[in-house]
N, C-alpha and C positions, 0 to 999 in steps of 0.2 A: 870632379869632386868638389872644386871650389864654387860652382853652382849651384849645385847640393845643397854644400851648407849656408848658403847665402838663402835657400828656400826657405830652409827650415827656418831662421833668423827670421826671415818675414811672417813667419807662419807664427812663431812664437810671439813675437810681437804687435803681430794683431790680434791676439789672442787675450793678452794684458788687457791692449786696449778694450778692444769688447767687452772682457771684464769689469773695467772701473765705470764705463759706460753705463752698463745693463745696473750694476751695483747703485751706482749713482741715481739713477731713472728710477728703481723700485717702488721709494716711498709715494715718488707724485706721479706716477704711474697708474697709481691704483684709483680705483672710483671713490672719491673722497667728496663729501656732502656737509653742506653746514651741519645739518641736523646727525649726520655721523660723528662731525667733528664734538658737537655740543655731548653728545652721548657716551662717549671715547671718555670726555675730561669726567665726567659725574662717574662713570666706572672706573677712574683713574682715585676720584675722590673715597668712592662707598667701599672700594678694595684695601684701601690708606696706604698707596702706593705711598716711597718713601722718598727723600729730597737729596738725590746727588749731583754735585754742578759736575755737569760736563754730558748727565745721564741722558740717555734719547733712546730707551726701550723698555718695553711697558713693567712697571714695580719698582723701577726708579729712575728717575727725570728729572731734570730742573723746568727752567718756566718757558724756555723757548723747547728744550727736548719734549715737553711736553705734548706740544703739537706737532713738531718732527718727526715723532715716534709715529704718531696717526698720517700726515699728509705730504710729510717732505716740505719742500721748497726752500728759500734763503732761513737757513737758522739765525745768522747773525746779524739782519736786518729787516725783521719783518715789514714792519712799517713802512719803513724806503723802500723797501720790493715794490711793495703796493703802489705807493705814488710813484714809482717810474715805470711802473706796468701800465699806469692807470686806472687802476682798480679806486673804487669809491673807499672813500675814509671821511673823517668829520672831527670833530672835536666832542668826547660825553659830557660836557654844558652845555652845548645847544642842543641833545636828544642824542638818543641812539635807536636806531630804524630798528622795526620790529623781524628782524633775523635772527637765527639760530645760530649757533658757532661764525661768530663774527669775532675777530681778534682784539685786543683791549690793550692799552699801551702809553704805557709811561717812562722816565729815564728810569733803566738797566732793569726793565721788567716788562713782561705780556703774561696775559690770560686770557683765555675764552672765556667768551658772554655763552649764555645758557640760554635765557628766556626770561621775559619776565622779571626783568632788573637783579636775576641775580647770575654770578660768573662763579668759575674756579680757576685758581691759579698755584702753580708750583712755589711755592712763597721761600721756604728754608731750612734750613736742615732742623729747625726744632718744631716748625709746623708742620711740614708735607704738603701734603695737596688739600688745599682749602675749599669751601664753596660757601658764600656769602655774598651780601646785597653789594651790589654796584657802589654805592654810596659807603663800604664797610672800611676797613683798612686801607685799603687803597686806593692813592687817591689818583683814581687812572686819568688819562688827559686825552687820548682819540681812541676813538673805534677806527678799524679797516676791513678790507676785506682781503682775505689771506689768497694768494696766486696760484697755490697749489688747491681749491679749495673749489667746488662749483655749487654755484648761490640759486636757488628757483628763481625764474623770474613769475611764474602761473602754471596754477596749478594745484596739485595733490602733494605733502610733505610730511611723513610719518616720522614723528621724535617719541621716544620713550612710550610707545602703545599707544599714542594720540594721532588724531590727522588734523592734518592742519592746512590751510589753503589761504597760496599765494598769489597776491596782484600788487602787478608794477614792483614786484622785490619785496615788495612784506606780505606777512602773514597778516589776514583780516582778523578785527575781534570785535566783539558785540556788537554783532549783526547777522544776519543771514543769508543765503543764497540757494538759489533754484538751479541745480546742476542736472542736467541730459531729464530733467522731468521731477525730478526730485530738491526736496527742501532743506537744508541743512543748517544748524543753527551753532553759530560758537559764541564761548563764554566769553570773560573779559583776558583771560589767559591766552584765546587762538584757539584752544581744544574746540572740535567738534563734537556736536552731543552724540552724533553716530557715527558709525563705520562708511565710508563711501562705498558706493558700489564698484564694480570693476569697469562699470561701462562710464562712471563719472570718472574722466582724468583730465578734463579741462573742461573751465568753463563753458558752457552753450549759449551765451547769449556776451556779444562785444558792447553791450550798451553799457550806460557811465555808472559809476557807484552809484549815484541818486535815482537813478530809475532803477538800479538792481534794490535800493533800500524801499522805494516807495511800494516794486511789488513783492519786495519781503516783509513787508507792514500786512499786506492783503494776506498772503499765505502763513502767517502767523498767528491774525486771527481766526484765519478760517481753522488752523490745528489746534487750537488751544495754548500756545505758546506765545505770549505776551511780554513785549520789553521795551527797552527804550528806542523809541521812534512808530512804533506798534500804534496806530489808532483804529476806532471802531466804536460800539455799540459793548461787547466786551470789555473796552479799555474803562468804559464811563462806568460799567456794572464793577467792575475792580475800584475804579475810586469809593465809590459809593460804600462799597462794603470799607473798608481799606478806614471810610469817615467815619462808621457808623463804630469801629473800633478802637480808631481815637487816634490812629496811626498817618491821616492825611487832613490836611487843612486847604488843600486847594482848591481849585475851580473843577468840577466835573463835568469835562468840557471834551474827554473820551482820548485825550493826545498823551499817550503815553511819556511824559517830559521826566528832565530830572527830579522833579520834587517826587512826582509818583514812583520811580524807581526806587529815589531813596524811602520811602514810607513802605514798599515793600521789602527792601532789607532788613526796615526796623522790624518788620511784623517777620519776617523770615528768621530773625536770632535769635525774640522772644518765642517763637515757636520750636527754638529749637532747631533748625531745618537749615541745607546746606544753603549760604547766602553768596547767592550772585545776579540777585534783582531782576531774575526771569520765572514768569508765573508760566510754569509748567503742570506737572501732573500735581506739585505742592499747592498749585491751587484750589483743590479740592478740600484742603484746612481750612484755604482763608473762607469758605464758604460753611463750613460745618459749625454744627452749635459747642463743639469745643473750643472752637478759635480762640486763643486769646488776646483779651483787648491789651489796650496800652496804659500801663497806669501811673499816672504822674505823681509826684512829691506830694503834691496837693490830695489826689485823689486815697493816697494810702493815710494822710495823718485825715481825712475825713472818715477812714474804715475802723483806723484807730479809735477815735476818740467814739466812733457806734458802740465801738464792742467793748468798750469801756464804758461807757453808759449803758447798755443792757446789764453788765455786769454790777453795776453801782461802785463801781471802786474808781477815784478821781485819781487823774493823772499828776503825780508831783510837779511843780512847776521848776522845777532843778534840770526834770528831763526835756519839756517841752519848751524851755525856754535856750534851746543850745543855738551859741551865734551860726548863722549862713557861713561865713569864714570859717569854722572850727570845725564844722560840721563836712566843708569840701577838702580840708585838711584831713580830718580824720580817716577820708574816703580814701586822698589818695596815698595816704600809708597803709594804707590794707592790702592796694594793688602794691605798691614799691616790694620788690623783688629779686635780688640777682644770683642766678648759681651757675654752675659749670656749665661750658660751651657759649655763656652769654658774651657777648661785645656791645662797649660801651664808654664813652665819654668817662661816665659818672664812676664804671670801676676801674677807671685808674685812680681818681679820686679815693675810693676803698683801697688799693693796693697800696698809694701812697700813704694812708693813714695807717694801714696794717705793718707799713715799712718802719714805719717814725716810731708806735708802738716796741717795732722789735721781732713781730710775727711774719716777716716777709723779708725774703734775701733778694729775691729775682729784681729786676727792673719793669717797674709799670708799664705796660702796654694795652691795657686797655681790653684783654683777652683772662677770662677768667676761667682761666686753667687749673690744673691738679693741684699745684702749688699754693696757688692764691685761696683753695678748695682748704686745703691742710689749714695755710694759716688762719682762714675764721673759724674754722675749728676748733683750733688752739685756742683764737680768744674766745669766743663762746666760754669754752670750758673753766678756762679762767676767771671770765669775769659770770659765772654760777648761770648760764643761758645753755637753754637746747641747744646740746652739739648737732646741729644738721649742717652745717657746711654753706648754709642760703643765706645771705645776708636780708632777711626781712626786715619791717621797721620797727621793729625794736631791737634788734642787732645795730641798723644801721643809728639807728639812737644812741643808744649806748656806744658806738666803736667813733663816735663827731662828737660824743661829751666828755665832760672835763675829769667826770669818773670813769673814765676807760683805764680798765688795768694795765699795765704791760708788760711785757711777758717777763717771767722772771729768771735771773740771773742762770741758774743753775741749769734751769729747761731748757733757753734756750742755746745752752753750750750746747746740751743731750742731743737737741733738734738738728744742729748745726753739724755734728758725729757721726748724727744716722744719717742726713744727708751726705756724707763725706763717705762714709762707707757704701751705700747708696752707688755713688757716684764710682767709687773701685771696684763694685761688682758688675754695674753692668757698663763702662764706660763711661755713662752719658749720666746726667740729673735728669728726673721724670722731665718729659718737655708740656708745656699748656695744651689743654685739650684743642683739637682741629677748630674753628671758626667755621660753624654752621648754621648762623642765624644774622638776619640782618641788625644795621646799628641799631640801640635799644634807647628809647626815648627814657630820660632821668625817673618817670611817674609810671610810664606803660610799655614795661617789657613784651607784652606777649601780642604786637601788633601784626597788623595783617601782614607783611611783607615774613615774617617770621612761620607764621603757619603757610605762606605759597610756598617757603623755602621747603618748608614736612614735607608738603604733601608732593612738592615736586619730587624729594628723594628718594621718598618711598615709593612714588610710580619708577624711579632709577632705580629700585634692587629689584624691580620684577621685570621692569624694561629691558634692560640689560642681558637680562639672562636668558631672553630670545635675538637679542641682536650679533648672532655668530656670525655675520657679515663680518659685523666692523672689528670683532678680535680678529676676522682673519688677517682682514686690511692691515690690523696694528701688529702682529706678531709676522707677517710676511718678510717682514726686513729681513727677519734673522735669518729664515727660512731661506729667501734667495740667497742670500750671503754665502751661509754656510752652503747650498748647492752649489754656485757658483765659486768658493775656493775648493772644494771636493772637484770641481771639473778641471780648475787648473792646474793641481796638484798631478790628473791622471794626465793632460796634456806634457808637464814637464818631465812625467816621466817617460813615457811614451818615445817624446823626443831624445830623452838621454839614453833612452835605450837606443833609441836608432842610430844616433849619433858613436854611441859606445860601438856600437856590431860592426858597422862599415869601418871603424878606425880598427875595431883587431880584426877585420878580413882584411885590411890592407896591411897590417901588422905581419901576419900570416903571407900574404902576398909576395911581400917583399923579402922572408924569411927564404922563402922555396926560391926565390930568383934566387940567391944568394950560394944558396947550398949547389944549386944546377951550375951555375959559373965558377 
């Protein structure tokens, strides 16, 4: 009997172990990919999963749960994982490699990189889960590569309904390639313009980037698709036109260079037409008698002052004589703009003024949230301006001059109440809206890095909702977990059963000796 139970004891406690084993193993067990990992955090973002420290399952997480949830490995030292695995890392002031869910890393924080300079990270209990430029809030200090994590080295890469194609560890971009017979062309982003075939899953030819560029120069003009590095007979017919519209001043010398790329973005924005400096099927504009040309400062006060001489009416010299300074002044207060979800140097500066005022409680951050939304409102109103909530420049004129109202006594007690009551109904004070754009330059909010940010997100809400791989990856933890304590649960009892029977048959046993003696 005392063997027995010594079995059973061994039985049971391999069992445990097996248990914390198999439990343990799940999360980096699973097939985990940069570009899953990059995809995982954006539906982490676009859901507005919420910020709890210690969280590591998908709806709330902090900044290392964040990626624990999807891929496992060391939660409490990502960074040091990597440099004693060996895994490659770097510092993001000398660059960050063109990869996908790559890890980002600063003291008592990480994020995933996305693509395209911009990341998401678990930030705090009043932001959540953020996504914005590399360069935004955070001011991260190395990239790594995560250990539970596996990085392409070449190859085919699908992130967010895009393919994407890797050599030497990154993804290529503005260039082309000839795969198993076929021509493939990607923008400045890495997206490919098409679908690969099933028979393209690696490269077919081991020669260098520059003989893969020089014969993507040939098969690009032979299709119609023209870019930088592109030369031909084609390339010279694009300058040409390109001069004849006002849009290039260089040499027509057929070499697709920078200067012709950029003259066809210009003619691509004024056109209206998406701009990424590749003359494809939009080249049929730059050829049509609609095209339109490029028209300079110079050439509009020449149309002006036409059709003001046909008309015979003289231009007052009040209007035609405004200085070059006043005039690039006036321009960039037209664009100066800031409202909810922007980030920026310059709206702390508005918060702080709105603070001094009286119209803001919060602490400046730089994040023009609800709050900061309410309070130019407030002034607005007060001081007799369109309540919209956008600090434009005549807001921001009026809220840096010395006639700014500020708020008054009485309102802002009111303000201060409903906030308070606010804050007893549901917990918490509204928090600032999520950081979804990158930093915004003091004159030009609406920079390119801010529309890659759209348009990345929005390819993340259609993306996502075919990527049932990677919810499965991310919700499997729970999944084995809880199978695996349901299995130990039926093993200890099993065993107590067993254990119980044999102690009252010898219970019994010893009963019947007793009574017979």
């Amino acid at each position: 009997m005392k063997a027995f139970k010594k079995v059973l004891s061994i039985i049971m406690v391999a069992a445990v172990v097996a248990s914390i084993c198999v439990i343990t193993a799940i999360p980096s067990g699973a097939a985990c990919t940069g570009a899953g990992l990059a995809e995982y955090a954006l539906r982490a973002y676009n859901e507005g999963w919420s910020y709890v420290w210690g969280g590591s399952s998908p709806g709330a997480v902090d900044c290392s749960g964040l990626i624990w949830s999807y891929c496992g490995g060391d939660r409490t030292s990502m960074l040091s994982d990597a440099q004693a695995n060996g895994r490659d890392w770097g510092y993001v002031s000398s660059g960050i490699p063109r990869v996908h869910g790559l890890g980002l890393s600063r003291p008592g924080h990480v994020g995933v990189y996305i693509a395209d300079g911009m990341e998401v990270d678990a930030r705090g209990d009043d932001y959540g889960v953020c996504y914005e430029s590399i360069g935004g809030y955070n001011n991260w200090d190395c990239w790594f590569k995560l250990t539970a994590i596996t990085y392409p080295e070449n190859g085919w890469e699908e992130f967010n309904g895009d393919s994407y194609y890797y050599e030497d560890g990154e993804y290529i971009v503005d260039t082309s390639r000839t795969i198993d017979g076929v021509t493939y062309y990607f923008d400045s982003t890495g997206a490919c313009s098409s679908k690969p075939s099933s028979s393209s899953s690696s490269s077919s030819s081991s020669s260098s980037k520059k003989s893969s560029s020089s014969s993507s120069n040939t098969a690009s003009t032979d299709d119609g698709y023209l870019r930088n590095g592109s030369q031909g007979s084609k390339v010279e017919k694009l300058q040409q036109r390109l001069q004849e519209l006002g849009y290039y001043n260089g040499a027509i010398d057929g070499d697709f260079g920078d200067l012709t790329e950029q003259a066809f973005k210009l003619f691509q924005q004024t056109a209206g037409l998406f701009v990424d400096g590749i003359a494809g099927n939009d080249a049929d504009i730059l050829y049509s008698d609609d095209a339109p040309a490029y028209v300079t400062e110079e050439k509009l006060t020449k149309k002006a002052e036409t059709e003001l001489a046909d008309t015979g009416i003289e231009e007052e010299a009040t209007e035609a004589e405004i200085p070059a300074e006043e005039a690039t002044e006036e321009a960039e207060e037209t664009i100066l703009s800031y409202s909810l979800g922007d980030y920026a140097d310059e709206v702390v500066l508005i918060q702080e003024r709105l603070s001094t005022l009286g119209y803001l409680e919060a602490q400046p951050d730089g994040s023009f949230g609800e709050q900061t939304e309410t309070a130019v409102k407030d002034f607005q109103n007060i001081n007799d301006l369109v309540e919209t909530g956008v600090v434009d420049a005549v807001t921001y004129e009026i809220l840096f001059s010395d006639d700014a109202l500020e708020m008054p006594v009485d309102e802002a007690k009111a303000d201060t109440e409903k906030k308070d009551t606010a804050a007893d109904n549901s917990g918490k004070l509204n928090t600032p809206a999520k950081v979804n754009s990158a930093t915004t330059p003091s004159t030009a909010p609406n920079t390119e890095v801010e529309k890659k940010s759209a348009a990345v997100t929005s390819k993340s809400l259609a993306g996502v909702t075919n990527s049932v791989d990677v919810q499965k990856n991310a919700k499997s933890t729970n999944y084995e977990f809880l199978l695996w304590l349901a299995i130990m649960i039926v093993v200890m009892l099993i065993t107590f059963t067993i254990v119980f029977t044999v102690e009252k048959k010898k219970q019994k046993a010893a009963a019947r000796s007793r009574r017979f003696y």
